[in-house]
N, CA, C and O atoms as a DFTB+ gen file, in Angstrom:
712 C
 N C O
     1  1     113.016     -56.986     -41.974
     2  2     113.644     -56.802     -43.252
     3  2     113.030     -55.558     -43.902
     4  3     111.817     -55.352     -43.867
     5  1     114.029     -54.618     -44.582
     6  2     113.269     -53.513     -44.986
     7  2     114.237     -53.890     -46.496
     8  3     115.218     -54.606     -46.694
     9  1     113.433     -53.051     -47.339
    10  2     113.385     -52.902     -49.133
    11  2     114.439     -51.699     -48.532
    12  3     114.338     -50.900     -47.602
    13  1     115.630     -52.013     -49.661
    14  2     116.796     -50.586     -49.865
    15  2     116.332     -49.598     -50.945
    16  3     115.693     -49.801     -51.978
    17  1     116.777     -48.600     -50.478
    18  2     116.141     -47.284     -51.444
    19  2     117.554     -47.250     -52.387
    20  3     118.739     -47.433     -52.109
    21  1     116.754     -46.890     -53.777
    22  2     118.055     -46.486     -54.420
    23  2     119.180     -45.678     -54.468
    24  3     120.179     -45.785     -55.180
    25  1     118.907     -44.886     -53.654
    26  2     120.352     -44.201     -52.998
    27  2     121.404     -45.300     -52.491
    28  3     122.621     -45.136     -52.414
    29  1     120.543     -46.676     -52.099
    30  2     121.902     -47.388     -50.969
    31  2     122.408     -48.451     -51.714
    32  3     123.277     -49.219     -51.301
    33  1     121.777     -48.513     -53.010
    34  2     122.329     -49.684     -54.312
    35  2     123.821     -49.452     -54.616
    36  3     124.459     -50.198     -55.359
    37  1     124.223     -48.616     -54.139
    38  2     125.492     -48.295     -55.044
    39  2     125.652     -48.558     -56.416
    40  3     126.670     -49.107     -56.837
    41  1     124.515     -48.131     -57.311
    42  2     124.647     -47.917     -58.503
    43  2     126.037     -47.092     -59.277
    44  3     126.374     -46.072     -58.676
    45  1     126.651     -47.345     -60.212
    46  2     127.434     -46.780     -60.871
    47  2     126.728     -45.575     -62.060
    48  3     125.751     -45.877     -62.745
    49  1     127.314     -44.400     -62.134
    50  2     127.381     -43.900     -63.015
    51  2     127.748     -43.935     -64.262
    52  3     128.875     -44.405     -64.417
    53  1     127.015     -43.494     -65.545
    54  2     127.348     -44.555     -66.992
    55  2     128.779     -44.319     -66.638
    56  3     129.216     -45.311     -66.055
    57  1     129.884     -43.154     -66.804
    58  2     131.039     -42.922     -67.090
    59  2     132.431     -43.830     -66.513
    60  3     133.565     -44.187     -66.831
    61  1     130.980     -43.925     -64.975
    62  2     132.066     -44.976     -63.957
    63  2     132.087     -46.756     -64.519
    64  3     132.906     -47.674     -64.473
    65  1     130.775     -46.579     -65.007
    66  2     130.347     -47.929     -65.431
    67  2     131.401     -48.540     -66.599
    68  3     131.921     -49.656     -66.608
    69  1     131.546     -47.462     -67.572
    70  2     132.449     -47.658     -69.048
    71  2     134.081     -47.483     -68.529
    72  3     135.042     -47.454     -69.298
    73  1     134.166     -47.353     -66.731
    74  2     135.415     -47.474     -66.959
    75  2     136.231     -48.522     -65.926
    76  3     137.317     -48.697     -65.374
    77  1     134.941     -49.062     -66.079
    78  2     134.690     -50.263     -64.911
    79  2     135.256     -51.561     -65.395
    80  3     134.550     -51.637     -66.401
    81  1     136.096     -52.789     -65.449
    82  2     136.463     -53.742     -65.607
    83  2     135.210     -54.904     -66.008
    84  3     134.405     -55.150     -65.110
    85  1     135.112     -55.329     -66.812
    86  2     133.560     -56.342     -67.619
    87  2     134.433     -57.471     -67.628
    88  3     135.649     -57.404     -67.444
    89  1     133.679     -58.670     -67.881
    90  2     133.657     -60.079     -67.893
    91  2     134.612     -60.099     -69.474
    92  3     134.440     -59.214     -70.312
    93  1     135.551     -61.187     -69.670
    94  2     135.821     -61.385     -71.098
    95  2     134.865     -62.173     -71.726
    96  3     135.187     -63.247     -72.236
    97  1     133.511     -61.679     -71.748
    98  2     132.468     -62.304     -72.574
    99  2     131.611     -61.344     -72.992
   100  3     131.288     -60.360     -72.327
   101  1     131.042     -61.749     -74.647
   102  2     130.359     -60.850     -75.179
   103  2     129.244     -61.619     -75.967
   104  3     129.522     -62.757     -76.345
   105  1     127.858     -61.038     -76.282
   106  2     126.620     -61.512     -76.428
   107  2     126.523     -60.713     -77.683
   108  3     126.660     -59.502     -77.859
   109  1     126.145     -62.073     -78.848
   110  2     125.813     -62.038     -80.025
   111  2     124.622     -62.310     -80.122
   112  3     124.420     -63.423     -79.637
   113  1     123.710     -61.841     -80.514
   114  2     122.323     -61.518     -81.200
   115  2     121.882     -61.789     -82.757
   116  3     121.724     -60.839     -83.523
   117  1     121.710     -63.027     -83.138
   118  2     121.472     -63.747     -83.792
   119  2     119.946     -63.675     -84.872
   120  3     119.286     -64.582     -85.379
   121  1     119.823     -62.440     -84.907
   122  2     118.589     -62.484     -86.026
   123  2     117.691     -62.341     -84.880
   124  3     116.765     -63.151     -84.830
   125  1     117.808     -61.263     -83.730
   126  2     116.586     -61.528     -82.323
   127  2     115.490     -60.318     -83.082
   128  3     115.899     -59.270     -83.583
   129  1     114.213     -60.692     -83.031
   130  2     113.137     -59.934     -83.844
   131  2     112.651     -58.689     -82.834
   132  3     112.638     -57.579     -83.367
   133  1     112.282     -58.760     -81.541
   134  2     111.694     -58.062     -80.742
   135  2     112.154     -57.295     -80.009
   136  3     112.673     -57.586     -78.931
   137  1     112.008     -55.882     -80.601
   138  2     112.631     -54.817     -79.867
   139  2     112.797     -54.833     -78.240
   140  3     113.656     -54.217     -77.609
   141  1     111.612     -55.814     -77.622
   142  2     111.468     -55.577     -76.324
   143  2     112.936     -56.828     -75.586
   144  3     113.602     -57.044     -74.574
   145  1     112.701     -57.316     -77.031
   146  2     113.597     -58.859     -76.018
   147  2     115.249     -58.133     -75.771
   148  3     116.045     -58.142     -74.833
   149  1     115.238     -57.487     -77.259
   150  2     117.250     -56.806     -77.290
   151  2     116.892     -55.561     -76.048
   152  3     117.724     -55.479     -75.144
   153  1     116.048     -54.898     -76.013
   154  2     116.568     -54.216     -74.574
   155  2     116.404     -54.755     -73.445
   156  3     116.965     -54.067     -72.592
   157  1     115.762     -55.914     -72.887
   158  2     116.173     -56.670     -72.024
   159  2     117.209     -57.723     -72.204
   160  3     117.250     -58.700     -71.456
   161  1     117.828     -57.590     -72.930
   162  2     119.393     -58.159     -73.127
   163  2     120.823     -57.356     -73.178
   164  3     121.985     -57.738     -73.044
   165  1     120.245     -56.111     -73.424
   166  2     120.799     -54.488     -72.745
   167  2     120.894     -54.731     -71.352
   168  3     121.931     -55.105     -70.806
   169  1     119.823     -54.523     -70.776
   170  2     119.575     -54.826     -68.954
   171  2     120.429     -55.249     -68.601
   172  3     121.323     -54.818     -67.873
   173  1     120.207     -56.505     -69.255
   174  2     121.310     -57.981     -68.570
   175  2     122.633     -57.742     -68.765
   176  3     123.318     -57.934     -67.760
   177  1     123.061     -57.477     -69.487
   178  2     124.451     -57.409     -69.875
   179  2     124.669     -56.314     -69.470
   180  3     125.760     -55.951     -69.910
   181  1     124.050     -55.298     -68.632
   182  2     124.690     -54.246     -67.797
   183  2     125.195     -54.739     -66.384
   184  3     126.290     -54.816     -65.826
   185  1     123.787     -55.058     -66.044
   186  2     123.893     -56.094     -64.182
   187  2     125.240     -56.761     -64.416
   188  3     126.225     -56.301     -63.838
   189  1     125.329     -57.592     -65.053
   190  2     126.695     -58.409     -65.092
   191  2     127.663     -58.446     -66.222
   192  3     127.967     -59.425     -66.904
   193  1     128.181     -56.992     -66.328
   194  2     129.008     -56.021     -67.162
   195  2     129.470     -57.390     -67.831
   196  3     130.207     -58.289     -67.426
   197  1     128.605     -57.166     -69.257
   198  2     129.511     -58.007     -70.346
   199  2     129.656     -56.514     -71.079
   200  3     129.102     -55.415     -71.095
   201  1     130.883     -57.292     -71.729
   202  2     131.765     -56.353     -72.856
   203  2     131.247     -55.847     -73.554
   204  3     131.126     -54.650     -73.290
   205  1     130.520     -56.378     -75.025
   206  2     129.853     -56.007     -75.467
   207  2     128.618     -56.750     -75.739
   208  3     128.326     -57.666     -74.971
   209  1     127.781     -56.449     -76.830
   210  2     126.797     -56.715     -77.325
   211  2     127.049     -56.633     -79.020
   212  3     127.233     -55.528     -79.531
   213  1     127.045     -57.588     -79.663
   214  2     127.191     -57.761     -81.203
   215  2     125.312     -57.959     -81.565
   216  3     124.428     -58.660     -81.073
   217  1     125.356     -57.013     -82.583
   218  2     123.814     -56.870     -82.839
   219  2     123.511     -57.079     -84.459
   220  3     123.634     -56.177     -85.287
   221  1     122.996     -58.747     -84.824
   222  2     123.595     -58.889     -86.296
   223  2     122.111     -59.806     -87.014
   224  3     121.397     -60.617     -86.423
   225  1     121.996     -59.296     -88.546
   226  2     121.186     -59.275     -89.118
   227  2     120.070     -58.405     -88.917
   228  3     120.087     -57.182     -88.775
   229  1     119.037     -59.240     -88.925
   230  2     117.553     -58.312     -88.797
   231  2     117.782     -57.436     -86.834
   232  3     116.979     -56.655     -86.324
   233  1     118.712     -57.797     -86.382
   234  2     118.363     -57.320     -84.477
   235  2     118.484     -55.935     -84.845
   236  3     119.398     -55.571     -85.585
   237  1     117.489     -55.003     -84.306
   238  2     117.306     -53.943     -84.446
   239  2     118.726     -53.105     -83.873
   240  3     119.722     -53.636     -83.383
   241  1     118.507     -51.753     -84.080
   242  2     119.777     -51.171     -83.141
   243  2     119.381     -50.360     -82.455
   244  3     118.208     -50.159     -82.767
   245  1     119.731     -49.628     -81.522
   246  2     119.484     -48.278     -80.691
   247  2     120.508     -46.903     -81.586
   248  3     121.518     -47.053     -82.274
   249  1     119.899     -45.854     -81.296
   250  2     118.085     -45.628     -80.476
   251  2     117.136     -45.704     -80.980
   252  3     116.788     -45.069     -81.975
   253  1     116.229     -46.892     -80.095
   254  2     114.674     -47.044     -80.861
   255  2     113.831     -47.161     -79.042
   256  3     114.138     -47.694     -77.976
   257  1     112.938     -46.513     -79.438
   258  2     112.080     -46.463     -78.695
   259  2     111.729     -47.336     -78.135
   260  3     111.744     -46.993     -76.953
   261  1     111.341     -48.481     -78.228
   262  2     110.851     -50.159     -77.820
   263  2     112.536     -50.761     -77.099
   264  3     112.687     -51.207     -75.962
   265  1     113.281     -50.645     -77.826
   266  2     114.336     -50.956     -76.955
   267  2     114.503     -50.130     -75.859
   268  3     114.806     -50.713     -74.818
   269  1     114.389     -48.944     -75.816
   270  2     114.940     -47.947     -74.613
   271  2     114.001     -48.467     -73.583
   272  3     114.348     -48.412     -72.404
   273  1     112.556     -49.093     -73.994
   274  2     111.649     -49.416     -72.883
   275  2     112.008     -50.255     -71.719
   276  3     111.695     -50.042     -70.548
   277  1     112.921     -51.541     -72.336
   278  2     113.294     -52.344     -71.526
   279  2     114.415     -52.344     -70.743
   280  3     114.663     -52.659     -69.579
   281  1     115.310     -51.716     -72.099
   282  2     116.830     -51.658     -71.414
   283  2     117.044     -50.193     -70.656
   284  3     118.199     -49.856     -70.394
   285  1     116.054     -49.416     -70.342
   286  2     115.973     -48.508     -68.976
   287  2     117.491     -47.828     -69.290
   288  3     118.094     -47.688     -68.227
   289  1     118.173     -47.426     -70.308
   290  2     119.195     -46.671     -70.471
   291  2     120.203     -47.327     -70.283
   292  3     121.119     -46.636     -69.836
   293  1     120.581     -48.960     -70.510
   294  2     121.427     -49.981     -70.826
   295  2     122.587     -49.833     -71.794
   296  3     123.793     -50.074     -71.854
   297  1     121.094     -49.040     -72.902
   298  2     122.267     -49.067     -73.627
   299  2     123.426     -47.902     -74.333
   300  3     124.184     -47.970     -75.300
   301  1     123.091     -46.713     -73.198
   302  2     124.326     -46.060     -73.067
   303  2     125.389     -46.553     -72.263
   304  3     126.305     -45.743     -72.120
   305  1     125.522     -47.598     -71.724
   306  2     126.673     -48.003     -70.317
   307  2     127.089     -49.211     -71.271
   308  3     128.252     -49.544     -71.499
   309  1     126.118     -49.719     -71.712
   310  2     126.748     -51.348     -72.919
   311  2     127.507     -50.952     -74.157
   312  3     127.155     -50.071     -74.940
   313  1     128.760     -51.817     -74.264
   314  2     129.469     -51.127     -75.656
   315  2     128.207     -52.271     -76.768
   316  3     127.613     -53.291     -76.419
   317  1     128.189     -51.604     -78.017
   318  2     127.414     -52.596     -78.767
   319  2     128.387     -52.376     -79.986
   320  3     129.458     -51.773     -79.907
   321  1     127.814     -53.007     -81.238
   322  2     128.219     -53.114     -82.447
   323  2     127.306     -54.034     -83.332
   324  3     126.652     -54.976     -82.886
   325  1     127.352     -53.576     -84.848
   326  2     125.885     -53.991     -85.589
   327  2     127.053     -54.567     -86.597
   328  3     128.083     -53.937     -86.836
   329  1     126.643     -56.260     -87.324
   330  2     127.005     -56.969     -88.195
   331  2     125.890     -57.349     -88.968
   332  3     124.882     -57.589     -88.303
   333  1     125.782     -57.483     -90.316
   334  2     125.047     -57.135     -91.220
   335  2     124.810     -58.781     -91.353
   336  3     123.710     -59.276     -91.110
   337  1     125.686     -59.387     -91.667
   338  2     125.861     -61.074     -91.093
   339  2     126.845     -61.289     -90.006
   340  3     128.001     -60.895     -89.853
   341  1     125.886     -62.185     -89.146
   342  2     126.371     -62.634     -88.154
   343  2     127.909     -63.552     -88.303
   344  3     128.872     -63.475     -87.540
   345  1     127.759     -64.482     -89.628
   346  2     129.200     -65.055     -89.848
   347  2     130.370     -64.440     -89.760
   348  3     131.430     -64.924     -89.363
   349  1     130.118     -63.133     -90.216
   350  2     131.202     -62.340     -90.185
   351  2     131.826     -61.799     -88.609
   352  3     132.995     -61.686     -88.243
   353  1     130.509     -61.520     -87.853
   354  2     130.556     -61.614     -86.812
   355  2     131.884     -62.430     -85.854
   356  3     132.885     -62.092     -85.222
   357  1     131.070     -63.831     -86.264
   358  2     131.862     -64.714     -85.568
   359  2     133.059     -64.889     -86.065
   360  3     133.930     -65.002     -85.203
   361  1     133.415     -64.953     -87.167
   362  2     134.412     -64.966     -87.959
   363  2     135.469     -63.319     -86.824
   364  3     136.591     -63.622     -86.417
   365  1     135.103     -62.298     -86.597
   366  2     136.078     -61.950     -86.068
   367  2     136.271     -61.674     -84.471
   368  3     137.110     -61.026     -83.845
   369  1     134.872     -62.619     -83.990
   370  2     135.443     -63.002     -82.412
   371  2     136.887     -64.247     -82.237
   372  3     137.845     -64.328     -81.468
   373  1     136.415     -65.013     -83.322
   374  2     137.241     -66.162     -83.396
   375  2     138.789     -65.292     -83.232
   376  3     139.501     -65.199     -82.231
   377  1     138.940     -64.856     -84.275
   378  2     140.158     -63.975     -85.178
   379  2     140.894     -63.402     -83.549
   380  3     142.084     -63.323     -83.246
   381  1     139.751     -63.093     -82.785
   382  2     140.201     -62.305     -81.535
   383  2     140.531     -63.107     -80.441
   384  3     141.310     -62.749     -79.557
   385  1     140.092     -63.934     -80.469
   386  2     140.439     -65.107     -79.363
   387  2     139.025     -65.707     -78.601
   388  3     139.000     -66.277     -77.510
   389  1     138.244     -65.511     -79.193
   390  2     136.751     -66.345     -78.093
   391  2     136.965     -67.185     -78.452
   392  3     137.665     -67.549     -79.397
   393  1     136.075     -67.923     -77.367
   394  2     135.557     -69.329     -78.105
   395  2     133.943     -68.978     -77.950
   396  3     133.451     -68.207     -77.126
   397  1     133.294     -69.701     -78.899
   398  2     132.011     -69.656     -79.487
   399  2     131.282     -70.556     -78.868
   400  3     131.583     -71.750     -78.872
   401  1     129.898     -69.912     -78.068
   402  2     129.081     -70.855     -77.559
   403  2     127.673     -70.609     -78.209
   404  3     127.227     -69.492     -77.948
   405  1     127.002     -71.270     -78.869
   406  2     125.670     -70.911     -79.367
   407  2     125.059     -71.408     -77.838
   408  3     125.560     -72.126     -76.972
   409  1     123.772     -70.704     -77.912
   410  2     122.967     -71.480     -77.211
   411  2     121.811     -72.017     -78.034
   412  3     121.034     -71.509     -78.843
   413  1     121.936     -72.887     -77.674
   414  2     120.923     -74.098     -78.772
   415  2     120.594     -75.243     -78.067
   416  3     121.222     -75.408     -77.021
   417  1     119.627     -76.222     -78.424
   418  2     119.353     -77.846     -78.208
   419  2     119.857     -78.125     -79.682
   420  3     119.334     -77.911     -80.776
   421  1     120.914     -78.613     -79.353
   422  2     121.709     -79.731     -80.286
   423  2     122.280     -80.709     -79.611
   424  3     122.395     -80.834     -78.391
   425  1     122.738     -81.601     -80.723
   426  2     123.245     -82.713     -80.433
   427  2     124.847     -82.478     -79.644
   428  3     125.399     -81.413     -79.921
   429  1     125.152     -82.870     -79.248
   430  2     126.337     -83.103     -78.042
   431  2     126.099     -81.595     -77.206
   432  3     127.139     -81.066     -76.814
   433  1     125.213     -81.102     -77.004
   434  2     125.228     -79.691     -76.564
   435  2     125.723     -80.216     -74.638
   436  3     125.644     -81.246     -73.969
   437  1     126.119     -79.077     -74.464
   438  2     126.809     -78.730     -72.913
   439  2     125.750     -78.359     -71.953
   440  3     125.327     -77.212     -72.093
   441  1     124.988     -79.385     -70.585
   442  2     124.060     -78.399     -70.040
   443  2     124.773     -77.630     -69.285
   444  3     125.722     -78.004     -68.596
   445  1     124.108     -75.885     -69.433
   446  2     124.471     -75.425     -68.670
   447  2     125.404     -75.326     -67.584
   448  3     126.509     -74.793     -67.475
   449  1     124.580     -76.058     -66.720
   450  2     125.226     -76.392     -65.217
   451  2     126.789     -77.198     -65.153
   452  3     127.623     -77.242     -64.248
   453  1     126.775     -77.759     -66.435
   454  2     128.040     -78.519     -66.535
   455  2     129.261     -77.743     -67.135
   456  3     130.420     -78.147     -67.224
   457  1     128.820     -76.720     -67.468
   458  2     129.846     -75.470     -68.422
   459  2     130.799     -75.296     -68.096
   460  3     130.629     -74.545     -67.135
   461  1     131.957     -75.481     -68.216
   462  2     133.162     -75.308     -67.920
   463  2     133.886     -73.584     -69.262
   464  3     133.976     -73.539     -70.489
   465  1     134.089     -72.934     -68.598
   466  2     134.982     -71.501     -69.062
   467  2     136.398     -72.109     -69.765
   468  3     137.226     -72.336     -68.883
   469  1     136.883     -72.425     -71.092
   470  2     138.240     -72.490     -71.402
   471  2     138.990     -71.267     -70.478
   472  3     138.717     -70.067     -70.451
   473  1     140.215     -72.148     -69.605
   474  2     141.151     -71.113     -68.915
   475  2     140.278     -70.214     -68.597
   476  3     140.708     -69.418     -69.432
   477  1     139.285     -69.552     -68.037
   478  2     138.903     -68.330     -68.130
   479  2     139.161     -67.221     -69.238
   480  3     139.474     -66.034     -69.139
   481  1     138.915     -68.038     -70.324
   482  2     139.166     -67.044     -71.842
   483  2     137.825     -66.365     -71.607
   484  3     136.932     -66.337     -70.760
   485  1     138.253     -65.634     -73.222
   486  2     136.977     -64.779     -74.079
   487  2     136.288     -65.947     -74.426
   488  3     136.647     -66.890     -75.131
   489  1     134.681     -65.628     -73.499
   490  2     133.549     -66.274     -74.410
   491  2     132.567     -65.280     -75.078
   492  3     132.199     -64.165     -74.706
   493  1     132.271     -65.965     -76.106
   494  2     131.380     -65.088     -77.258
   495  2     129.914     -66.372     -77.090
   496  3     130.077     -67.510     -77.530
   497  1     128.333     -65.881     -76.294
   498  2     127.297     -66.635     -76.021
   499  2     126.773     -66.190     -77.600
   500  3     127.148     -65.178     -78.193
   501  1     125.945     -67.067     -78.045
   502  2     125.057     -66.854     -79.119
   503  2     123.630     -67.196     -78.777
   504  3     123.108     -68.273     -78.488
   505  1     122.922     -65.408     -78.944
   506  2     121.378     -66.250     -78.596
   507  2     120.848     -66.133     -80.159
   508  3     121.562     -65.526     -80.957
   509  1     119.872     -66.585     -80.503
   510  2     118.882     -66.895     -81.714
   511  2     117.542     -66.129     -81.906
   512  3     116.974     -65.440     -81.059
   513  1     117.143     -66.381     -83.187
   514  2     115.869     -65.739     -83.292
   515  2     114.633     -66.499     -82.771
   516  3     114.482     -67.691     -83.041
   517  1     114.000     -66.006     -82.236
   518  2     113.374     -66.206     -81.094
   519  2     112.344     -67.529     -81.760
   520  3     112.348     -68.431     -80.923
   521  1     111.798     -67.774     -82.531
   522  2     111.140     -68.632     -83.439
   523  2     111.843     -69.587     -83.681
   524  3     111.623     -70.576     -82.982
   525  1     113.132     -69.714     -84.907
   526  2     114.147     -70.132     -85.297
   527  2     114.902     -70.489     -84.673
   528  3     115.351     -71.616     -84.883
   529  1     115.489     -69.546     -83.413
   530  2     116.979     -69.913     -82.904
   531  2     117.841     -69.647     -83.404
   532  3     117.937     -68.817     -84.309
   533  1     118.667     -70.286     -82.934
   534  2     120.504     -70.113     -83.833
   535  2     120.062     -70.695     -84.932
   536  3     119.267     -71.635     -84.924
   537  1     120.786     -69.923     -86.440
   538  2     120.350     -70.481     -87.238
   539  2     121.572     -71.548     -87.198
   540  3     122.494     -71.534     -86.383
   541  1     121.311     -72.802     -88.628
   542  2     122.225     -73.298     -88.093
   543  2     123.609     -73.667     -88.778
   544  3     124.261     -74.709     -88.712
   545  1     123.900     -72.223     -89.602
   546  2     125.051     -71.813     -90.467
   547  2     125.980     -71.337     -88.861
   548  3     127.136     -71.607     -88.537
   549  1     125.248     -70.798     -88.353
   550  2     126.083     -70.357     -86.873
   551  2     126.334     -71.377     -86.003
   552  3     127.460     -71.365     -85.506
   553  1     125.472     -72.405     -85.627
   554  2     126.162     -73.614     -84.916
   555  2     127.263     -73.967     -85.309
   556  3     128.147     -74.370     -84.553
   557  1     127.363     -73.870     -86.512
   558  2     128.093     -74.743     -87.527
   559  2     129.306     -74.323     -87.173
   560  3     130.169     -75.161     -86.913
   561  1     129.562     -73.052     -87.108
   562  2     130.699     -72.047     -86.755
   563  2     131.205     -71.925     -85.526
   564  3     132.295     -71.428     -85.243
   565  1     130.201     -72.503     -84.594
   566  2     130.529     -72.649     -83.019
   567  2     131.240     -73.393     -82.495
   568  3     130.944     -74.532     -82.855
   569  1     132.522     -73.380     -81.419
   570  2     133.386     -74.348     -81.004
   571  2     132.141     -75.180     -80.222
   572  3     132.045     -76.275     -80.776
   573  1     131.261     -75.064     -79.252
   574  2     130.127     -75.648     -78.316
   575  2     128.797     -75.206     -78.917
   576  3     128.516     -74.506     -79.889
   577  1     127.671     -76.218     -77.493
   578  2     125.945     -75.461     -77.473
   579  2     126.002     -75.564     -76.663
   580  3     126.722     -76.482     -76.270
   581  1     125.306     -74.731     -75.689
   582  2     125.169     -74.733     -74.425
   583  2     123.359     -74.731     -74.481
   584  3     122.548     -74.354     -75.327
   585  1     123.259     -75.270     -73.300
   586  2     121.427     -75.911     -73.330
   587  2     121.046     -75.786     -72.276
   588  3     121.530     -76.538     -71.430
   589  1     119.998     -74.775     -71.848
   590  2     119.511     -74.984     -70.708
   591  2     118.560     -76.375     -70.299
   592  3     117.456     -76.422     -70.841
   593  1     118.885     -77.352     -69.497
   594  2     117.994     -78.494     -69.234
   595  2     115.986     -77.690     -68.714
   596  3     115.651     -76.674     -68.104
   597  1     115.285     -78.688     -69.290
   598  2     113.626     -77.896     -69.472
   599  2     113.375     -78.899     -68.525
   600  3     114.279     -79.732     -68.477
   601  1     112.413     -79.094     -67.736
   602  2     111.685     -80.161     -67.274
   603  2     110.074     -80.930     -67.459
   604  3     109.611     -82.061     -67.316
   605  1     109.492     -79.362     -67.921
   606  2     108.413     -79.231     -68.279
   607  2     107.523     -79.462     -69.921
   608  3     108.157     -80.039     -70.805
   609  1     106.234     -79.036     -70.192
   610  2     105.868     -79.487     -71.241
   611  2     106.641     -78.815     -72.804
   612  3     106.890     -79.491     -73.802
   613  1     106.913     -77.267     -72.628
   614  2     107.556     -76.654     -73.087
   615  2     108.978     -77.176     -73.629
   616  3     109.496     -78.060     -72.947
   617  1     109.636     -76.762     -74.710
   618  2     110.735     -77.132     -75.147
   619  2     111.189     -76.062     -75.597
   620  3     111.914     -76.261     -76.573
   621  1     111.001     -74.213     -75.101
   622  2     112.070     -73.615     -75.353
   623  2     111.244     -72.160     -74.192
   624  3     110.143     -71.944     -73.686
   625  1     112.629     -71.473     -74.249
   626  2     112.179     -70.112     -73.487
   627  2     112.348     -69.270     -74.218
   628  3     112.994     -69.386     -75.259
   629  1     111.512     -67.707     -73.611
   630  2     112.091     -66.671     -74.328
   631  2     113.434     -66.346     -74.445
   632  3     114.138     -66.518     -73.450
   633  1     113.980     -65.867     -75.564
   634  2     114.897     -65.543     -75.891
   635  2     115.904     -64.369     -74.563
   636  3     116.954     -64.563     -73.951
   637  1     115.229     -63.557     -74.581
   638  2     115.573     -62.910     -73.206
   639  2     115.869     -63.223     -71.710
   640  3     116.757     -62.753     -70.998
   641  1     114.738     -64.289     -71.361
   642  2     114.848     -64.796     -70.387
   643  2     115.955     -65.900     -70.384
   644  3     116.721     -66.026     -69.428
   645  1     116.012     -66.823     -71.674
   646  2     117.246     -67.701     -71.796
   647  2     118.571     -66.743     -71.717
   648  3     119.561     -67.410     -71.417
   649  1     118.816     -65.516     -71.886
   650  2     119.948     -64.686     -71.914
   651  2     120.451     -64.388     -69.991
   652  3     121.632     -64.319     -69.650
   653  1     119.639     -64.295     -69.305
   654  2     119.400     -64.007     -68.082
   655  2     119.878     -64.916     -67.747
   656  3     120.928     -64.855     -67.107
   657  1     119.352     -65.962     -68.019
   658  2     119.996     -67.127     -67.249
   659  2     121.222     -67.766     -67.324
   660  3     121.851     -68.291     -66.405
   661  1     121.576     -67.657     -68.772
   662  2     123.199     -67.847     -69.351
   663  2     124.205     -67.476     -68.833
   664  3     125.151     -68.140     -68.409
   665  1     123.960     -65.872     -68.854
   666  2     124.575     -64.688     -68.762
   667  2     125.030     -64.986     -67.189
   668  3     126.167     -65.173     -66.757
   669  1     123.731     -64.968     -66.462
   670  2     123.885     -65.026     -64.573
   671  2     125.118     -66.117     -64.464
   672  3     126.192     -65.908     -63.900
   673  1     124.638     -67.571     -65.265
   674  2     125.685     -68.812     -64.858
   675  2     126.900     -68.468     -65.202
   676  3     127.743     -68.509     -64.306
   677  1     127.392     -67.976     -66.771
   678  2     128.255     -67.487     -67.032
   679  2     129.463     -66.532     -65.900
   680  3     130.621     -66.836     -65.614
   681  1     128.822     -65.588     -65.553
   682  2     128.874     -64.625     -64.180
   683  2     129.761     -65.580     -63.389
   684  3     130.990     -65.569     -63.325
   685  1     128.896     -66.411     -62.797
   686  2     129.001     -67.248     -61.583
   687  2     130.334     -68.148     -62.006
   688  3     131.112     -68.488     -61.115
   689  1     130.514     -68.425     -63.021
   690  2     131.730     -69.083     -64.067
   691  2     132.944     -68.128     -63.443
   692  3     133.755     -68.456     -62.577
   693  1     132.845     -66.986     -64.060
   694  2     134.265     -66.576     -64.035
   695  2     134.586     -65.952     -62.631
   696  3     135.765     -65.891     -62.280
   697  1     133.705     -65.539     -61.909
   698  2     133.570     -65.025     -59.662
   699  2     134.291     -66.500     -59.660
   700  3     135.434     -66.518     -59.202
   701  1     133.742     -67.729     -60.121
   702  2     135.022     -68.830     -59.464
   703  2     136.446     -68.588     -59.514
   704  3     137.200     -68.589     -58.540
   705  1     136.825     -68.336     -60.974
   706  2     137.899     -68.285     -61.361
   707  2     138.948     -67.239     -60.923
   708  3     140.141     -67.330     -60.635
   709  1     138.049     -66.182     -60.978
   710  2     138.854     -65.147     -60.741
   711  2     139.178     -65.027     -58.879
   712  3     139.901     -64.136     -58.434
């Protein structure tokens, strides 16, 4: 077994990338505090071309230095957009046709693994502030929760890393469908 050099990745070029066909799902950013966590949520949502990125309340924006660290130039290839409140936010994914998934531990929440895609619509994921979470004026607003099952002593992940994992299942959601 040999390691592939990046010449043989078939990486896309940003231009090819922005004119490349993305998932009908887009990642809302919920009051996320750490510059390092939103550019590794840049990353992610490049690997598995989501639409956009909604970047609302305190979530910083690009270009900032601490973000460019993680998201390795993400976020020229990611469409984004900044909401001052997130309600409003959601208020015009709805308007557009998503359906709304916070990710949260709540009550009747969806694990993961059990997630079912309406028709293969527009989903709009909601991650939280990393402390806080979804706050929970935004659950409130959400058609679902989606929950990653924990096994361990812990009862939550990083915010980033919970995006990775969403995002990947999500992925794996609509490669069925389509």
């Amino acid at each position: 077994m040999r390691k592939r050099r990046n010449n043989e990745l078939n990486r896309l070029e940003v231009e090819d990338y922005k004119n490349t066909g993305k998932l009908p799902c887009v990642v809302v950013l919920d009051n996320v505090r750490s510059l390092n966590n939103i550019g590794s949520v840049f990353r992610t949502s490049d690997a598995f071309r989501i639409d956009t990125i909604y970047l609302c309340g305190i979530t910083a924006t690009p270009p900032h230095r601490e973000i460019h660290k993680t998201a390795l130039g993400a976020t020229e290839s990611v469409n984004w957009e900044y909401f001052e409140h997130t309600e409003i936010c959601i208020k015009k994914l709805r308007n557009d046709g998503f359906t709304i998934f916070s990710v949260e531990q709540a009550e009747q929440s969806i694990e993961l693994h059990r997630l079912e895609i309406p028709n293969g619509g527009k989903t709009a994921l909601i991650f939280g502030h990393e402390v806080k979470g979804v706050s929970q004026e935004i659950v409130d607003l959400s058609d679902f929760c989606i929950e990653i099952p924990q096994y361990g002593t812990k009862h939550s992940l990083n915010v980033s890393v919970c995006a990775g994992i969403v995002i990947y299942e999500v992925f794996n959601k609509y490669e069925k469908i389509s």
